[in-house]
mmCIF file of the N, C-alpha and C atoms, coordinates in Angstrom:
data_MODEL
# 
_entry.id   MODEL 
# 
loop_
_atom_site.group_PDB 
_atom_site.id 
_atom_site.type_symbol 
_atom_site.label_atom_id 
_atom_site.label_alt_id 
_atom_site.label_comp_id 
_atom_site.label_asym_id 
_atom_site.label_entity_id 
_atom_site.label_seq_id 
_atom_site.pdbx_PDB_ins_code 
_atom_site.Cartn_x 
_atom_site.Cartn_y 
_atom_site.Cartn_z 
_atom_site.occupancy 
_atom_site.B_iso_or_equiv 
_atom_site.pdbx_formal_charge 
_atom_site.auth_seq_id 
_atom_site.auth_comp_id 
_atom_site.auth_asym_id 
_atom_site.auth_atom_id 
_atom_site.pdbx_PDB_model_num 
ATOM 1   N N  . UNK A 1 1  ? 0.810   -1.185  0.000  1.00 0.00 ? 1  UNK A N  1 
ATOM 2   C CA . UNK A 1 1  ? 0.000   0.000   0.000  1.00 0.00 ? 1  UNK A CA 1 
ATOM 3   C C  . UNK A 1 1  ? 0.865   1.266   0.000  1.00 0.00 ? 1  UNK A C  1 
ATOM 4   N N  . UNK A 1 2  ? 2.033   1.123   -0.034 1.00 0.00 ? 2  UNK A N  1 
ATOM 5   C CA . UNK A 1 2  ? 2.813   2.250   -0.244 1.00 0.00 ? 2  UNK A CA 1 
ATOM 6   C C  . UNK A 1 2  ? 2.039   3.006   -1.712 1.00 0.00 ? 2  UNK A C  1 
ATOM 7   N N  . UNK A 1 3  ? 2.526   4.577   -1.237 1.00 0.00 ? 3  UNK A N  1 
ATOM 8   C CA . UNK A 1 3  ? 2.194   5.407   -2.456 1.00 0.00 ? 3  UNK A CA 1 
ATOM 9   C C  . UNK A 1 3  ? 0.702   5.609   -2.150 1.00 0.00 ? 3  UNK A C  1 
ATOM 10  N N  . UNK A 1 4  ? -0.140  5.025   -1.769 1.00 0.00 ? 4  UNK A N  1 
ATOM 11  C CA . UNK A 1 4  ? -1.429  5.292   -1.331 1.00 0.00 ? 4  UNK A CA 1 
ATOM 12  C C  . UNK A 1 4  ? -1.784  6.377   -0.195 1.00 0.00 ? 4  UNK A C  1 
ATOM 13  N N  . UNK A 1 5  ? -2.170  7.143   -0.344 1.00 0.00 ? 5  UNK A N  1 
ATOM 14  C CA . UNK A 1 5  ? -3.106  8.248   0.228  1.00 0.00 ? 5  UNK A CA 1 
ATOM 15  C C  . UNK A 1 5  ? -4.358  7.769   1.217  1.00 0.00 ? 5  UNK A C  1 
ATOM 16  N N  . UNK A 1 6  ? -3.974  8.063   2.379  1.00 0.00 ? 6  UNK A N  1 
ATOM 17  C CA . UNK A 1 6  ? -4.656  8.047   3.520  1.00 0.00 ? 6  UNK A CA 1 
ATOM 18  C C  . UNK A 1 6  ? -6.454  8.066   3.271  1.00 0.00 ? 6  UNK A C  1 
ATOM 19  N N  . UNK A 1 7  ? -6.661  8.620   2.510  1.00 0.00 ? 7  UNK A N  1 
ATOM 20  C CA . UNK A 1 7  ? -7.817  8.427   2.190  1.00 0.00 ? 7  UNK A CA 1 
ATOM 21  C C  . UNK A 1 7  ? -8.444  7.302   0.945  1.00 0.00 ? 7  UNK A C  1 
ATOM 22  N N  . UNK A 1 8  ? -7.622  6.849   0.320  1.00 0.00 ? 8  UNK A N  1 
ATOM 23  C CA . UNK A 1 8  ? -7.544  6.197   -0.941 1.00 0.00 ? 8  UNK A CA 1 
ATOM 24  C C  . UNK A 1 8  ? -7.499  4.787   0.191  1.00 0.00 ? 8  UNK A C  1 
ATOM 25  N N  . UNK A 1 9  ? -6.947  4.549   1.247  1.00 0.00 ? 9  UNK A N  1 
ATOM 26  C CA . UNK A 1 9  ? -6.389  3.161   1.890  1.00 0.00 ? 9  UNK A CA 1 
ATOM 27  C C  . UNK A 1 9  ? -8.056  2.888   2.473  1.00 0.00 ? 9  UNK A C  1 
ATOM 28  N N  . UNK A 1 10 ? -7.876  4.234   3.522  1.00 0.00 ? 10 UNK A N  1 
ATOM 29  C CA . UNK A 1 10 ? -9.327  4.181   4.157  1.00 0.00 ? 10 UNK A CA 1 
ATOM 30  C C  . UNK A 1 10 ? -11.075 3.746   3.549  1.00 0.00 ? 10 UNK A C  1 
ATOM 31  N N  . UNK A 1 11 ? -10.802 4.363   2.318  1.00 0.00 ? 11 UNK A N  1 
ATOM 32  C CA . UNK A 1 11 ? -11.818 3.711   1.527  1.00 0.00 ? 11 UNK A CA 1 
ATOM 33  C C  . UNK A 1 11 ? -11.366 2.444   0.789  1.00 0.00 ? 11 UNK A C  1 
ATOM 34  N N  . UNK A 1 12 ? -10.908 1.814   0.697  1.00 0.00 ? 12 UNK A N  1 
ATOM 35  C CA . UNK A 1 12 ? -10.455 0.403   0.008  1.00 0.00 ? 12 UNK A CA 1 
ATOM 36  C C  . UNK A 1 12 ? -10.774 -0.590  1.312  1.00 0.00 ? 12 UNK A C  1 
ATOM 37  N N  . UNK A 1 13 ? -9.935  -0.139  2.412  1.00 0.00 ? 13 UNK A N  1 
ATOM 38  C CA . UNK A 1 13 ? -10.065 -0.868  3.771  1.00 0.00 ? 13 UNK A CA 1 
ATOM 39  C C  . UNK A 1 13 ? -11.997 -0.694  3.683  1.00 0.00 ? 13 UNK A C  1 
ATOM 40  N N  . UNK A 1 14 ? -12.628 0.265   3.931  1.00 0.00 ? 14 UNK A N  1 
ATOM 41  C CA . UNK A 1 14 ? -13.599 0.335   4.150  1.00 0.00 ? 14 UNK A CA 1 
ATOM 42  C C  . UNK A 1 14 ? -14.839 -0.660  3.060  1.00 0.00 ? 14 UNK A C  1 
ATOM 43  N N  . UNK A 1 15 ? -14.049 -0.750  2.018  1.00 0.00 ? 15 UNK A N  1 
ATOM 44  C CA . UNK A 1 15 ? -15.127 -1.335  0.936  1.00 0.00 ? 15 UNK A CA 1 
ATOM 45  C C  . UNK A 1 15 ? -14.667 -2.729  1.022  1.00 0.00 ? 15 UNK A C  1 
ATOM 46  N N  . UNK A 1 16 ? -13.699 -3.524  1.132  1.00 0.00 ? 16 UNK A N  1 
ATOM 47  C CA . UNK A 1 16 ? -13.147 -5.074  1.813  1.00 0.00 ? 16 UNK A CA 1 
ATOM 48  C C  . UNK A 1 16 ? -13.797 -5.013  3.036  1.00 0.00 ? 16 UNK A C  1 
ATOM 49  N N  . UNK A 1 17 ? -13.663 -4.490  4.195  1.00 0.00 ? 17 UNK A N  1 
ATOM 50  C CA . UNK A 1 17 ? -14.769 -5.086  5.347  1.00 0.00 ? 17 UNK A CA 1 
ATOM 51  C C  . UNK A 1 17 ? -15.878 -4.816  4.606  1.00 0.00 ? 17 UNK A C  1 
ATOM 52  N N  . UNK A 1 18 ? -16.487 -4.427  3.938  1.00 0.00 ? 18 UNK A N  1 
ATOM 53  C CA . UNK A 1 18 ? -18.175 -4.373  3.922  1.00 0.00 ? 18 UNK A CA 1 
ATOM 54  C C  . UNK A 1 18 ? -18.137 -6.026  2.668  1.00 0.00 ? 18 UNK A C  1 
ATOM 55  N N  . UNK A 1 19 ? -17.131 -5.996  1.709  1.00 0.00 ? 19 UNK A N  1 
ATOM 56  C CA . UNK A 1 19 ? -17.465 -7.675  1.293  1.00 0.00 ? 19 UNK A CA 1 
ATOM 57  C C  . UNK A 1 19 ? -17.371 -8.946  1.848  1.00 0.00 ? 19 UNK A C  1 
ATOM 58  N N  . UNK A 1 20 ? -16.878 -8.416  3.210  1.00 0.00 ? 20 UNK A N  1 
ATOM 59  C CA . UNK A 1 20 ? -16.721 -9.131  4.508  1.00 0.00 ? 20 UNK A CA 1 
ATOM 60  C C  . UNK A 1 20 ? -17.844 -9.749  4.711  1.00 0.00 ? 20 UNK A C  1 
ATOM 61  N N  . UNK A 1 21 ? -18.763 -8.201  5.427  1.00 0.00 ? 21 UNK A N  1 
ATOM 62  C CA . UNK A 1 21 ? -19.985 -8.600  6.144  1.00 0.00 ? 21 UNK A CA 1 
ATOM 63  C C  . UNK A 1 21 ? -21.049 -9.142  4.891  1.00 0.00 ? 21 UNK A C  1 
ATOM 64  N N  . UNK A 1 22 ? -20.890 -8.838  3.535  1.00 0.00 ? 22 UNK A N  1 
ATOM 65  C CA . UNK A 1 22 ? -21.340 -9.942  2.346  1.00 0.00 ? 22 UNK A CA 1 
ATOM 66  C C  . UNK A 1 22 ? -21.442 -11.057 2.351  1.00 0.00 ? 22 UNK A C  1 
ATOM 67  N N  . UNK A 1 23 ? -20.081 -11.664 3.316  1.00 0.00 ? 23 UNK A N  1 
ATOM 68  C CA . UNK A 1 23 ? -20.071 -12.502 2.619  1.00 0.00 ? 23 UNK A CA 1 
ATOM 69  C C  . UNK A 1 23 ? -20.747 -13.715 3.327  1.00 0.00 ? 23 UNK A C  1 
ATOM 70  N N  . UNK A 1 24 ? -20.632 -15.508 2.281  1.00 0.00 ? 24 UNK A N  1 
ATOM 71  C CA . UNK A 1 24 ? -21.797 -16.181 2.833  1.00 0.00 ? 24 UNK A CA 1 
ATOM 72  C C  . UNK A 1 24 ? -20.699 -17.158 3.360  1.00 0.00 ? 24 UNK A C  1 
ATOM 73  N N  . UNK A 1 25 ? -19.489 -17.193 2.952  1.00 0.00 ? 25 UNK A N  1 
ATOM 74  C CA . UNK A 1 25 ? -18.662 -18.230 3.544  1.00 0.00 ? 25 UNK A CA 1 
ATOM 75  C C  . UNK A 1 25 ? -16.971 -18.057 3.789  1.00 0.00 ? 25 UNK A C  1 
ATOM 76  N N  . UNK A 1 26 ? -16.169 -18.512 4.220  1.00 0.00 ? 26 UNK A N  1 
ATOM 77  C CA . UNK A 1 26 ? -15.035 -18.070 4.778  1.00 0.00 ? 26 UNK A CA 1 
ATOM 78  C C  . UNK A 1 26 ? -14.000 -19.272 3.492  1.00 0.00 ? 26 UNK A C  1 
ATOM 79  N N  . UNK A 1 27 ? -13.516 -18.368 2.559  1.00 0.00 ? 27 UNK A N  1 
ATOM 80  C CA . UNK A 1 27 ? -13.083 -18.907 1.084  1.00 0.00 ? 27 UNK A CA 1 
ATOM 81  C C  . UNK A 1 27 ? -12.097 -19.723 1.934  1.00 0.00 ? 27 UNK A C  1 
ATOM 82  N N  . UNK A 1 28 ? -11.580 -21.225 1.413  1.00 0.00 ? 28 UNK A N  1 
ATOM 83  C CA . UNK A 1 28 ? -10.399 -22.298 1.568  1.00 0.00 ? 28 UNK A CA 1 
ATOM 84  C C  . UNK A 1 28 ? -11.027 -22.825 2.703  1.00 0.00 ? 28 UNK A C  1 
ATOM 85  N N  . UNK A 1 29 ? -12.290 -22.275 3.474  1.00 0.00 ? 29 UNK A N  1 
ATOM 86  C CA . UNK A 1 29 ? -12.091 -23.033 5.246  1.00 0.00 ? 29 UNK A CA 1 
ATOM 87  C C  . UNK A 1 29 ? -12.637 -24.518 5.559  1.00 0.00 ? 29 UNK A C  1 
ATOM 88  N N  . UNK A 1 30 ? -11.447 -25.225 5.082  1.00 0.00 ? 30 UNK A N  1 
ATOM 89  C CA . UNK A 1 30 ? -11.256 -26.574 5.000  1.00 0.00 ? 30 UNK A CA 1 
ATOM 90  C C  . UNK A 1 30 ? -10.115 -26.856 5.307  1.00 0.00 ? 30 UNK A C  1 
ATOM 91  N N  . UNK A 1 31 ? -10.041 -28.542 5.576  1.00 0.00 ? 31 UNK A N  1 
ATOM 92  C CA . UNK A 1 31 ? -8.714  -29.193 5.885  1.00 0.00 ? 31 UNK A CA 1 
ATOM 93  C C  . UNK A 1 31 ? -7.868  -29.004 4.469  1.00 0.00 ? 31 UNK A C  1 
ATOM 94  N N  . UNK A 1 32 ? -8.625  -29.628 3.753  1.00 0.00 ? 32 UNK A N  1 
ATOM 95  C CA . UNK A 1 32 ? -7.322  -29.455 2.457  1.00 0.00 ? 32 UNK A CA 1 
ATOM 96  C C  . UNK A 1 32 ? -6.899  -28.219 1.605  1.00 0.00 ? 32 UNK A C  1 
ATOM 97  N N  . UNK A 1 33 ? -7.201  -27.043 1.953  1.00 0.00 ? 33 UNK A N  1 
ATOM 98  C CA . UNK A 1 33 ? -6.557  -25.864 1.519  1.00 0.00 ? 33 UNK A CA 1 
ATOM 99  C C  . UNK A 1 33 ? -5.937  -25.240 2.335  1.00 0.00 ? 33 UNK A C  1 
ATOM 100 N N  . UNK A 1 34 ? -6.818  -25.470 4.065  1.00 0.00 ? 34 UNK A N  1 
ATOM 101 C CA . UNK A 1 34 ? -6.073  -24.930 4.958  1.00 0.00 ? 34 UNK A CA 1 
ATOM 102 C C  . UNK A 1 34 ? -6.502  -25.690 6.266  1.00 0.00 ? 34 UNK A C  1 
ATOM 103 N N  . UNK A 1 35 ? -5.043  -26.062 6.804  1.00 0.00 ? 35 UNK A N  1 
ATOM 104 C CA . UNK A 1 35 ? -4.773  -26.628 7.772  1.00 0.00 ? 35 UNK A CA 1 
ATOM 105 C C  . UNK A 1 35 ? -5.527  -26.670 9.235  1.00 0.00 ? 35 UNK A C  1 
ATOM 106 N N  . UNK A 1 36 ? -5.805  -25.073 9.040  1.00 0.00 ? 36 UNK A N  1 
ATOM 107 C CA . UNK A 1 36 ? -6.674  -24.476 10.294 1.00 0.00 ? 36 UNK A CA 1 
ATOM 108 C C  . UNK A 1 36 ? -7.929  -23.971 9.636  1.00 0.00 ? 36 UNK A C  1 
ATOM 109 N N  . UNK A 1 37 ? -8.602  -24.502 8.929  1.00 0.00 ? 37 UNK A N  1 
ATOM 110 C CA . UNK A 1 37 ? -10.195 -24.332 8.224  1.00 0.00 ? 37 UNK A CA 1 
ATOM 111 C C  . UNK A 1 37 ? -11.138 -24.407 9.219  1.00 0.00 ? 37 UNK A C  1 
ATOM 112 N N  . UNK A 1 38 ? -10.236 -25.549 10.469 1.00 0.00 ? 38 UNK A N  1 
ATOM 113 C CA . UNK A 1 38 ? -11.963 -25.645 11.086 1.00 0.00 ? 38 UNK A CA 1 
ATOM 114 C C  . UNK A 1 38 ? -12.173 -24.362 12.026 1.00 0.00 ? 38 UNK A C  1 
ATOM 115 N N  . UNK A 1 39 ? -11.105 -23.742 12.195 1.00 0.00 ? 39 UNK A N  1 
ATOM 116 C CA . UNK A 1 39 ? -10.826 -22.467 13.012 1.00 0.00 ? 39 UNK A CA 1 
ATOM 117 C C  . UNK A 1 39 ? -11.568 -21.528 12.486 1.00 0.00 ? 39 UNK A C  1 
ATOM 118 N N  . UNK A 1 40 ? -11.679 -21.215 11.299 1.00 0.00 ? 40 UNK A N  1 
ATOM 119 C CA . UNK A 1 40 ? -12.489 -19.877 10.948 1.00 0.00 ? 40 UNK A CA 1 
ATOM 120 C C  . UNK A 1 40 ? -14.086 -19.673 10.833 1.00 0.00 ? 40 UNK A C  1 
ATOM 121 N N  . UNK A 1 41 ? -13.908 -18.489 11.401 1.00 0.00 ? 41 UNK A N  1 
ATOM 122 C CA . UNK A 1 41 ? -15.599 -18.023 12.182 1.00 0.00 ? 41 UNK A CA 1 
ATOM 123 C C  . UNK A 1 41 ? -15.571 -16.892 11.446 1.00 0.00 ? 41 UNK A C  1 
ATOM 124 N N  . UNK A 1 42 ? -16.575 -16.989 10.298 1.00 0.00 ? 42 UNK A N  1 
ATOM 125 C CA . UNK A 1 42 ? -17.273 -16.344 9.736  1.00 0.00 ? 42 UNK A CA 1 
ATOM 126 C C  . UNK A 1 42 ? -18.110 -15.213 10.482 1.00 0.00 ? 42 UNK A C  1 
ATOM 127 N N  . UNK A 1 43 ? -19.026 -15.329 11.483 1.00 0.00 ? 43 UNK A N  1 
ATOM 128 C CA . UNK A 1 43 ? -19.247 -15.059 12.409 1.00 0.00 ? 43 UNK A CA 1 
ATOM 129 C C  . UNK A 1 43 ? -18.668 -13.680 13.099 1.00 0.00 ? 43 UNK A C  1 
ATOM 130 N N  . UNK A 1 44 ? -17.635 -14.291 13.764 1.00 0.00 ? 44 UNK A N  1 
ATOM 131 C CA . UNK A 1 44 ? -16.547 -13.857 14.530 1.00 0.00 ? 44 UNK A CA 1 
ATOM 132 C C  . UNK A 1 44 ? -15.688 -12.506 13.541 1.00 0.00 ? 44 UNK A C  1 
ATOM 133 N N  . UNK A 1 45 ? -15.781 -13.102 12.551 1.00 0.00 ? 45 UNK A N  1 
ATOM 134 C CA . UNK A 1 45 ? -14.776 -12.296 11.618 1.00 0.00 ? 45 UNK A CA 1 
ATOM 135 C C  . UNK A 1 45 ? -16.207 -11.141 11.053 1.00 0.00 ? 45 UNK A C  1 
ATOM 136 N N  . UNK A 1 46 ? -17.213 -11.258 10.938 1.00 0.00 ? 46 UNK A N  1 
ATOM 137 C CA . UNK A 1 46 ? -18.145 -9.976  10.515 1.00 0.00 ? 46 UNK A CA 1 
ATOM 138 C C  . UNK A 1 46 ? -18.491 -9.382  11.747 1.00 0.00 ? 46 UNK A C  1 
ATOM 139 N N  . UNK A 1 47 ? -18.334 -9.562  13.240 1.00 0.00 ? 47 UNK A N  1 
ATOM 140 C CA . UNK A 1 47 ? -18.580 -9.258  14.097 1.00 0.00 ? 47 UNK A CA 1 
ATOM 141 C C  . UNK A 1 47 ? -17.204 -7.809  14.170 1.00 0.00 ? 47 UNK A C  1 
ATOM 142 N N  . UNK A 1 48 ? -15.918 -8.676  13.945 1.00 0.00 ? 48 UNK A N  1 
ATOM 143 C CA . UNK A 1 48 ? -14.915 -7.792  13.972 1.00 0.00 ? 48 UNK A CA 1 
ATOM 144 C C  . UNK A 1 48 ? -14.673 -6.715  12.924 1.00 0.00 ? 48 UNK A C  1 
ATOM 145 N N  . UNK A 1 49 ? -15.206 -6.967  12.120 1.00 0.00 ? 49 UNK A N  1 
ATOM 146 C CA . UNK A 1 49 ? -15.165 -6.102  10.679 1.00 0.00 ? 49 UNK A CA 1 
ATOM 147 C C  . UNK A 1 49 ? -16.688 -4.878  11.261 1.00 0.00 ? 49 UNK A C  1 
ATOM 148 N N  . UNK A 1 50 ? -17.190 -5.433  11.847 1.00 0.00 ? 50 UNK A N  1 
ATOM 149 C CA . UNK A 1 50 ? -18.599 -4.233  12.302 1.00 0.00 ? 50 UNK A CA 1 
ATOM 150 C C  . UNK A 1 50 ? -18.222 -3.726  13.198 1.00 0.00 ? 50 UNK A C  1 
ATOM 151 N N  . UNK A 1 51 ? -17.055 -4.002  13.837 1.00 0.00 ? 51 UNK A N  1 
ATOM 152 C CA . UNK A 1 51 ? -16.740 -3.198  15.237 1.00 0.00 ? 51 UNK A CA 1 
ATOM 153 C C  . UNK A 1 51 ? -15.630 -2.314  14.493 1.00 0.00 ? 51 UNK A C  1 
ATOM 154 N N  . UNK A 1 52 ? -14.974 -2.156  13.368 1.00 0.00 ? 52 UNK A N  1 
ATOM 155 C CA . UNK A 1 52 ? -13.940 -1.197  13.023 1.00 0.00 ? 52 UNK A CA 1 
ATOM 156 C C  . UNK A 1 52 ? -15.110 -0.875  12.392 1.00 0.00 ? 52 UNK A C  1 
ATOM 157 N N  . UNK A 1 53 ? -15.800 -0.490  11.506 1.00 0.00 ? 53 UNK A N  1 
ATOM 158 C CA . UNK A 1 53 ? -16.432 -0.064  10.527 1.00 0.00 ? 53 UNK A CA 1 
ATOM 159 C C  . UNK A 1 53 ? -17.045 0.953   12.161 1.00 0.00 ? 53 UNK A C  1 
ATOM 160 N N  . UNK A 1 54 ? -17.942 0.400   12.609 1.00 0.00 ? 54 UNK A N  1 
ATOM 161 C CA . UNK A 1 54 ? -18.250 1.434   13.378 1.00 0.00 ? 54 UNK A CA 1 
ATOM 162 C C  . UNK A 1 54 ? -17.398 2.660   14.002 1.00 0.00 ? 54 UNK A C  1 
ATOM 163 N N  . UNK A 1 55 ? -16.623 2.205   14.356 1.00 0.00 ? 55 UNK A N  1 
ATOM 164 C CA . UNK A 1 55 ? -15.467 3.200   14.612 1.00 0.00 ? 55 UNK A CA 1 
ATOM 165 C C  . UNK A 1 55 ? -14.454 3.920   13.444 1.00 0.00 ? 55 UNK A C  1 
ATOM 166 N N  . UNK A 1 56 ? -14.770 4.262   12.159 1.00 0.00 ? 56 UNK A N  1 
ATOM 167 C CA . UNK A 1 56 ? -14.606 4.676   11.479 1.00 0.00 ? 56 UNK A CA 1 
ATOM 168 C C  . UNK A 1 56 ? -14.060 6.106   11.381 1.00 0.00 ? 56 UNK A C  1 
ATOM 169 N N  . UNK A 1 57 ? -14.680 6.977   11.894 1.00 0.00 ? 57 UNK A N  1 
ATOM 170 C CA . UNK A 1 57 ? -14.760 8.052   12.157 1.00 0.00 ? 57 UNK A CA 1 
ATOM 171 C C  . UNK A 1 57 ? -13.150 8.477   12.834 1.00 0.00 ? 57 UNK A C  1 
ATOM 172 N N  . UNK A 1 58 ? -12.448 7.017   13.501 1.00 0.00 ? 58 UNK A N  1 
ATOM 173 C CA . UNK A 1 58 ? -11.461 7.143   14.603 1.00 0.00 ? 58 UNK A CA 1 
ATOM 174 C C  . UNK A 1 58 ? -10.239 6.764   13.968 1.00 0.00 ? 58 UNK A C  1 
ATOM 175 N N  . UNK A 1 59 ? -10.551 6.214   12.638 1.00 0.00 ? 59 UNK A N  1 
ATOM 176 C CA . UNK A 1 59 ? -9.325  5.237   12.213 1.00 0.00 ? 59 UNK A CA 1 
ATOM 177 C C  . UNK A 1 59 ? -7.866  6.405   11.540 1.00 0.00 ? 59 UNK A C  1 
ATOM 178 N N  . UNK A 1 60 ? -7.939  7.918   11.219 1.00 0.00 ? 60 UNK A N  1 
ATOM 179 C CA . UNK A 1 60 ? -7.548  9.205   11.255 1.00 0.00 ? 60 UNK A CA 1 
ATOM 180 C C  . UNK A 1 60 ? -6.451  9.123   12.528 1.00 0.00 ? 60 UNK A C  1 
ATOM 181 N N  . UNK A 1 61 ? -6.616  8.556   13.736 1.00 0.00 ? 61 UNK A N  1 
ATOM 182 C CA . UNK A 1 61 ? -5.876  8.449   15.152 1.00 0.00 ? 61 UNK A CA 1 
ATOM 183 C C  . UNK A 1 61 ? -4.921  7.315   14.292 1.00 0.00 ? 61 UNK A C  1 
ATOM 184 N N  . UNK A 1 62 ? -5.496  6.155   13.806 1.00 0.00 ? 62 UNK A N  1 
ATOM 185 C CA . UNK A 1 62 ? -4.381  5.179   13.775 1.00 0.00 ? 62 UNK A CA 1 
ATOM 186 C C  . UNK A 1 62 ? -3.801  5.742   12.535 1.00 0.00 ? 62 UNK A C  1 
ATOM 187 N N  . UNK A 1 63 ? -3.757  6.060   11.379 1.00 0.00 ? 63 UNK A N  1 
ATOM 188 C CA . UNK A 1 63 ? -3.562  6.243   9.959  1.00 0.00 ? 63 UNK A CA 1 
ATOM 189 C C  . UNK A 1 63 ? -2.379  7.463   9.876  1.00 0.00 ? 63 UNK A C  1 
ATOM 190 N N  . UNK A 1 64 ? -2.356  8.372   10.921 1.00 0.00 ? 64 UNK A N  1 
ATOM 191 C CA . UNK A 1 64 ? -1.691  9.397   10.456 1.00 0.00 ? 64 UNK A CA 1 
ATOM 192 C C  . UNK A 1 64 ? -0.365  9.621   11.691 1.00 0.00 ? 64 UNK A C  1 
# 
């Protein structure tokens, strides 16, 4: 992401979590693509993607 503009990141970051909370399944989460498939929580992972998205407004503190 070098060369990218603080605002250019923020909206890219922002439009990947929202195909996040899209989405219907957690891509490879299996034994045979990935080792730790049975580990991933779909769930868990749109829960965390709605807790930065909400705090949006704040991510200016981490970014700069």
């Amino acid at each position: 992401m070098l060369g990218v503009e603080d605002s250019q990141f923020k909206d890219l970051l922002e439009a990947t979590f929202k195909d996040i909370l899209a989405a219907d399944e957690v891509p490879a989460a299996n034994e045979v693509q990935c080792g730790w498939g049975a580990n991933h929580s779909l769930e868990a992972a749109k829960s965390a993607v709605q807790d930065f998205l909400d705090e949006r407004a704040a991510w200016d503190v981490v970014t700069k």
